[in-house]
N, C-alpha and C positions, 0 to 999 in steps of 0.2 A: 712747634716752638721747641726751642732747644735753650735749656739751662747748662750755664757756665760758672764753676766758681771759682775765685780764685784768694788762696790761702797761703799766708807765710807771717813771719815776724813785723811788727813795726818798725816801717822805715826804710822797708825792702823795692820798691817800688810799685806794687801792684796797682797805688790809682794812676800812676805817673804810666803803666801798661796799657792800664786802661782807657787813659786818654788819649792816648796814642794812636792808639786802634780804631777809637771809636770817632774821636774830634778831630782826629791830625793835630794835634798840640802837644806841645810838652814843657813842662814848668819847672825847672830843676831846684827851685826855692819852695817845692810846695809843701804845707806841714801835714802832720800827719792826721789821718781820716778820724774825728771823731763819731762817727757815726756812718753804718753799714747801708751802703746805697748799691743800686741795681740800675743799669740802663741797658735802651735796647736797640740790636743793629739789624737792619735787616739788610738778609744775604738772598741775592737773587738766584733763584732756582731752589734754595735752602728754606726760607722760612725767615722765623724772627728768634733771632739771637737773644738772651736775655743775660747780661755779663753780672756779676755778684760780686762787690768789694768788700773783703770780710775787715774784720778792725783785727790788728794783730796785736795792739798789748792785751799781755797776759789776765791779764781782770776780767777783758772780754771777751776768752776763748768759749767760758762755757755758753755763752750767748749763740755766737757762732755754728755751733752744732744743729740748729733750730734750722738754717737756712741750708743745711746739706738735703734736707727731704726733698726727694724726685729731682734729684740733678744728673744731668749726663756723662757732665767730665768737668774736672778741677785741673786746676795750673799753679804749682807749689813755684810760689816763688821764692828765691834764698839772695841773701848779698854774699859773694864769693867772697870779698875783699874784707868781711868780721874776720878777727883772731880766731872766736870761738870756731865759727863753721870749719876752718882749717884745721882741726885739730881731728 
């Protein structure tokens, strides 16, 4: 089994990556995640994938940290097109 997680700001797209990858879908009106969900893909010759949507407002970063334990690798995701990030 291999843990996945993936981490960034609210509204960045990570369950919209998510779902992409995992459903073939994509919902360009979808609101943001209230709550920290996991699904899992299985990869042939790999194992089972287990992907991690972390909640990105800031109220629930410090929650967040709880689901880094025994992960393999994260995927920071960012919106290029913020002011802020540009600066």
């Amino acid at each position: 089994m291999f843990k996945l997680i993936f981490l960034g700001d609210s509204r960045v797209g990570k369950t919209c990556i998510i779902n992409r990858y995992c459903n073939d879908s994509f919902n360009s009106n979808s609101e943001a995640s209230m709550q920290i969900d996991s699904v899992q893909k299985s990869i042939e010759n790999l194992g089972t994938l287990t992907i991690w949507d972390t909640l990105g407002q800031e109220q629930f970063r410090s929650l967040n940290r709880f689901y880094y334990k025994k992960t393999d690798a994260c995927v920071i995701v960012v919106d290029v097109t913020q002011q802020n990030f540009r600066k």
